[in-house]
C-alpha positions as CSV (number, residue, x, y, z in Angstrom):
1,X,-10.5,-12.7,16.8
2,X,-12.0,-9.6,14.9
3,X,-9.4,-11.0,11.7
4,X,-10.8,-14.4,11.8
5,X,-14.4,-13.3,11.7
6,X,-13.6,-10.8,8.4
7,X,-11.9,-13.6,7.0
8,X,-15.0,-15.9,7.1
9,X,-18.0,-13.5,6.5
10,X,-16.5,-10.9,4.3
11,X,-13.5,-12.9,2.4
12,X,-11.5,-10.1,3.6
13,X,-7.4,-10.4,2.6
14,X,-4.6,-8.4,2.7
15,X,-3.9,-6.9,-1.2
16,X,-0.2,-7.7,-0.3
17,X,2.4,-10.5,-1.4
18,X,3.8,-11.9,1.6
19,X,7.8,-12.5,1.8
20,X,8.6,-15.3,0.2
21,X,6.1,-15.5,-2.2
22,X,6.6,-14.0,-5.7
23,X,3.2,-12.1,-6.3
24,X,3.1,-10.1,-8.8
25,X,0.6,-7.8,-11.7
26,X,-1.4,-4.9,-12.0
27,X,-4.3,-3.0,-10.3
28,X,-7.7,-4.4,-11.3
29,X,-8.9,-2.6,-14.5
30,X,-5.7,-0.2,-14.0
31,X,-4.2,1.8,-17.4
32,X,-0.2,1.5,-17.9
33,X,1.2,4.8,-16.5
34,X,3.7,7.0,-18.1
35,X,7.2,7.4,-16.9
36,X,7.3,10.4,-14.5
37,X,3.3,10.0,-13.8
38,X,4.0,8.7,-10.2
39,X,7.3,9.8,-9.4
40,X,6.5,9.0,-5.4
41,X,5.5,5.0,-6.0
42,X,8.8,2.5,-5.5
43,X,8.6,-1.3,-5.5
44,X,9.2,-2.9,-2.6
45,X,11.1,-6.0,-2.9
46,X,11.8,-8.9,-0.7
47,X,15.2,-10.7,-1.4
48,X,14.6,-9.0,-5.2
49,X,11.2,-9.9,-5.7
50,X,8.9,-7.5,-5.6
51,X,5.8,-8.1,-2.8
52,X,4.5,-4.9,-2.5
53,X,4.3,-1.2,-3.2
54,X,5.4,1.9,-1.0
55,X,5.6,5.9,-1.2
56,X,8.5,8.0,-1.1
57,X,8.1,11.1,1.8
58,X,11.4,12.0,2.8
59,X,14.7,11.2,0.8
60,X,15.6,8.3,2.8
61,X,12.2,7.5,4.2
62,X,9.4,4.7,2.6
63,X,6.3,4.8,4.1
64,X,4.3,1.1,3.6
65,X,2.2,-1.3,4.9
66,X,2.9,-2.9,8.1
67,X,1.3,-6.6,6.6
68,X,4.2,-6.5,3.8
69,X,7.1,-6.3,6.6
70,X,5.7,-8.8,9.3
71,X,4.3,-12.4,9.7
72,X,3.4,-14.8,12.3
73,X,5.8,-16.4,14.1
74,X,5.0,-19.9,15.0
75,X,4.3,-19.0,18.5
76,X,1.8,-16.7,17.5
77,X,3.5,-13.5,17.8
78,X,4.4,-10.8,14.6
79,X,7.7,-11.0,13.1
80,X,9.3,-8.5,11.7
81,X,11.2,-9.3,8.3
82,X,14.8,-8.1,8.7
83,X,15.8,-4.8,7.0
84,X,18.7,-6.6,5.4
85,X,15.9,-8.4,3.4
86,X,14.5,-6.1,1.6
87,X,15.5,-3.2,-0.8
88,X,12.9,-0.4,-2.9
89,X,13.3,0.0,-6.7
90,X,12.3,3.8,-7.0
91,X,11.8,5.8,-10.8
92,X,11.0,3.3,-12.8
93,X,7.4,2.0,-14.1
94,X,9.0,-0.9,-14.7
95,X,9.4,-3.2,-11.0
96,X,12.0,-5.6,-12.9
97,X,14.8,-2.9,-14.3
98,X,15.5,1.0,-14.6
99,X,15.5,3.4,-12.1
100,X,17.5,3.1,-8.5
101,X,17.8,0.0,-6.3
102,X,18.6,0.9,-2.8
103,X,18.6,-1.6,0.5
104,X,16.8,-0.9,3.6
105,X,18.5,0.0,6.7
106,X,15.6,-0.2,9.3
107,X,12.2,-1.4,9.8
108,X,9.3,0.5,12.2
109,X,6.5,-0.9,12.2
110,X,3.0,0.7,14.3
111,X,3.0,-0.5,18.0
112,X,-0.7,-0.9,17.3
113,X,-0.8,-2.9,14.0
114,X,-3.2,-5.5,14.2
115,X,-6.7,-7.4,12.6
116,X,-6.2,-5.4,9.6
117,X,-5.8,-2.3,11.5
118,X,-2.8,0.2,12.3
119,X,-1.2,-1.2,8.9
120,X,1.6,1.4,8.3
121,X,5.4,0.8,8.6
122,X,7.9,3.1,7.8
123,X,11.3,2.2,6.1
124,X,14.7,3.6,6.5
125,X,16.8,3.6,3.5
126,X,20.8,2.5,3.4
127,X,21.1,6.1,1.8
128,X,19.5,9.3,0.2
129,X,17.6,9.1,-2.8
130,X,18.0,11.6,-5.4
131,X,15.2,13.6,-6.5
132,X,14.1,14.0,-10.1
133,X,11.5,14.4,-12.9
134,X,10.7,10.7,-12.2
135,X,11.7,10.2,-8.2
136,X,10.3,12.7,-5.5
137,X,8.4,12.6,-2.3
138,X,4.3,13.0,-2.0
139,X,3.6,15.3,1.0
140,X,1.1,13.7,3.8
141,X,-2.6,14.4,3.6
142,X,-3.1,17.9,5.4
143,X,-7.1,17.0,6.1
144,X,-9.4,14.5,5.9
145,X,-10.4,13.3,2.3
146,X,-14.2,14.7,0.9
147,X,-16.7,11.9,0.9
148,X,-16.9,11.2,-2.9
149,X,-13.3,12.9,-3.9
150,X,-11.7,11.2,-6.7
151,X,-8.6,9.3,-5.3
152,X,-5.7,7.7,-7.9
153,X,-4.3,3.9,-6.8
154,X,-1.2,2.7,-8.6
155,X,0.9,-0.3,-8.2
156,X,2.1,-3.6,-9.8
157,X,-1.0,-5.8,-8.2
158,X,-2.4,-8.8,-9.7
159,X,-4.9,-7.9,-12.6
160,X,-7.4,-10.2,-11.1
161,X,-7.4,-12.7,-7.6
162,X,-5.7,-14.6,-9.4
163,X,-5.2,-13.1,-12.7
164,X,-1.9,-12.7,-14.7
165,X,1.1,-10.1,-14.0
166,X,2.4,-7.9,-16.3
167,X,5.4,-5.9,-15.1
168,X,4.8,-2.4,-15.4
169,X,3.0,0.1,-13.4
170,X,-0.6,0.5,-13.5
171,X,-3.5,3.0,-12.0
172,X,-6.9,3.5,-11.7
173,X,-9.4,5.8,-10.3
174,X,-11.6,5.1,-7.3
175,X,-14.3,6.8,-4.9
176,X,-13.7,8.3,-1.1
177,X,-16.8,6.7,0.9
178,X,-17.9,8.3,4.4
179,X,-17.3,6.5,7.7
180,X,-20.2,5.6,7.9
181,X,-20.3,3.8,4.4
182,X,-16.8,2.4,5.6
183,X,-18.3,1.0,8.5
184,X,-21.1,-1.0,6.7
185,X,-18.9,-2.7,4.6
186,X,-16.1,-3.3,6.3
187,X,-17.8,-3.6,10.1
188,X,-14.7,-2.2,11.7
189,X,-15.5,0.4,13.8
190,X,-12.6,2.7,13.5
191,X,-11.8,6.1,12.2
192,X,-8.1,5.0,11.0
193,X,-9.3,3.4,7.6
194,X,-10.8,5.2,4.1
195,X,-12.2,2.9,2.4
196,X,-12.2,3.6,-1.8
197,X,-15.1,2.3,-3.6
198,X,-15.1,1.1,-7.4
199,X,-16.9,-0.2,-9.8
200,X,-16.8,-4.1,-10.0
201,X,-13.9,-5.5,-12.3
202,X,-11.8,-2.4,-10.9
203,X,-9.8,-1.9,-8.0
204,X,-6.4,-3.3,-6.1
205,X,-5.2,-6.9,-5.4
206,X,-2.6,-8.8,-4.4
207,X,0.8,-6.9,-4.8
208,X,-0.5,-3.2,-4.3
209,X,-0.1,-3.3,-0.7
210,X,1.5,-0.5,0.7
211,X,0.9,1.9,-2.1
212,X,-0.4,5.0,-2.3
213,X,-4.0,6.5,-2.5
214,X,-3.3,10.0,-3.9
215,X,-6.0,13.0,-3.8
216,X,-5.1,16.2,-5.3
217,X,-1.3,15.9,-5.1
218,X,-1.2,14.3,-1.7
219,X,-1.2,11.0,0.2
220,X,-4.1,10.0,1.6
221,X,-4.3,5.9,1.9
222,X,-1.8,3.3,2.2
223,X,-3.5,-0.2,0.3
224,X,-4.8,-2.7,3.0
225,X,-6.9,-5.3,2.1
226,X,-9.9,-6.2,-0.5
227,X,-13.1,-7.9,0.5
228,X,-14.8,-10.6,-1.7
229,X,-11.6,-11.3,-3.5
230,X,-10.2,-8.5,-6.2
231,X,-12.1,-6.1,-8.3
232,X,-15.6,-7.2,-6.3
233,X,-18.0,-4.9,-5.9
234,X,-17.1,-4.1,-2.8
235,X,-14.7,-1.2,-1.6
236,X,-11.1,-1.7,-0.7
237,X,-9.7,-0.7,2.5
238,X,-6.8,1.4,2.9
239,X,-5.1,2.7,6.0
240,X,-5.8,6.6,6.6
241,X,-2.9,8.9,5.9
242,X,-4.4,12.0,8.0
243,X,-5.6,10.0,11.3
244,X,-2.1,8.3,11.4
245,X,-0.2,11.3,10.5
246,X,1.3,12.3,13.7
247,X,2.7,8.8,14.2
248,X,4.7,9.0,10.4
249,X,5.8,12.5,11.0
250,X,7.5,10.9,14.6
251,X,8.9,8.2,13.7
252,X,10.0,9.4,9.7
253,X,11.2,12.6,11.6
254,X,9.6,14.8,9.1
């Protein structure tokens, strides 16, 4: 399989905590950001423990990562964890307290998801959030991102692979590479990932998954996975806002 063969020649794994597991942190070489900064990020939370990130884009509609709602079943086929499960904490830089806590109604995840690819899942919430000065939906990306555009990451990953966990929201900066570039590193063939290039020491890990990529005002990437372990001088791979956008606006009925 295409995921096996990452896995052994590139170190390739998913920047997510998995249900069940209590993963926790900040971005690699991220800053603390202010309250109100990323009013679109929520925690996503699996039986109250937060295992990954997500973005507000409609008042009762998350859109995350397909990896942080699914695993393998023990016949081999992808399980979906159940909506009851999980929950979002939404304004608030802070994953353990503040803000709203709200329970998940439904799951979707892409048809297609699979060896890293396709990794977007939409979540219904149990009801409306309300907007504010610190909760409020990011609209999709409208184009395809400039090679070498500035991009923002946030989320409560791990500071390093396996580095310590501080609770409140973090961000960096990172790079928009070409296809092209994309392709060398990664050697997936595909138009559906961006893939953000940093400086070594810098970047997302473990716990960032599903969060947002964010180029002037709107979202571009949803985190995937890291090669070479966190903060390596390789780029991280996130799925692509714009090619999947027609799928999120169906099934988000935007």
């Amino acid at each position: 399989m295409l995921k096996t063969l990452l896995v052994a020649t590139l170190a390739l794994s998913l920047a997510s905590a998995a249900p069940h597991s209590q993963l926790d942190g900040r971005i690699v070489g991220g800053a603390d950001a202010t309250v109100g900064q990323f009013p679109h990020q929520v925690s996503l939370r699996h039986l109250s423990s937060h295992i990954c990130g997500g973005s507000i884009i409609a008042p009762q509609v998350i859109l995350t990562a397909a990896h942080c709602v699914t695993s393998e079943a023990t016949d081999g086929t992808l399980k979906v964890t159940p909506a009851k499960q999980l929950s979002i904490r939404a304004g608030s830089v802070d994953r353990q307290s503040g803000g709203v806590v709200i329970k998940v109604s439904k799951v979707i995840v892409h048809e297609n998801y699979g060896n890293f690819l396709n990794d977007v899942a939409i979540l219904y919430l149990e009801k409306s959030l309300s907007y504010s000065a610190v909760i409020r939906a990011i609209p999709l990306a409208s184009s395809d991102t400039a090679v070498g555009s500035q991009v923002l990451i946030s989320g409560w990953g791990r500071l390093s692979t396996k580095g310590p966990s501080p609770r409140f929201l973090q961000w960096n900066t990172l790079s928009s590479l070409s296809k092209q570039s994309c392709i060398s590193s990664t050697f997936m063939f595909t138009s559906s990932l961006i893939c953000l290039a940093h400086k070594e020491g810098n970047g997302a890990c473990n716990g960032d998954s599903g969060g947002p990529a964010v180029q002037n005002g709107q979202l571009i990437g949803i985190a995937g996975f890291v090669i070479d372990g966190c903060g390596s001088s390789n780029p991280d791979g996130y799925a692509k806002v714009f090619y999947h956008r027609d799928w999120i606006v169906k099934h988000a009925n935007l």
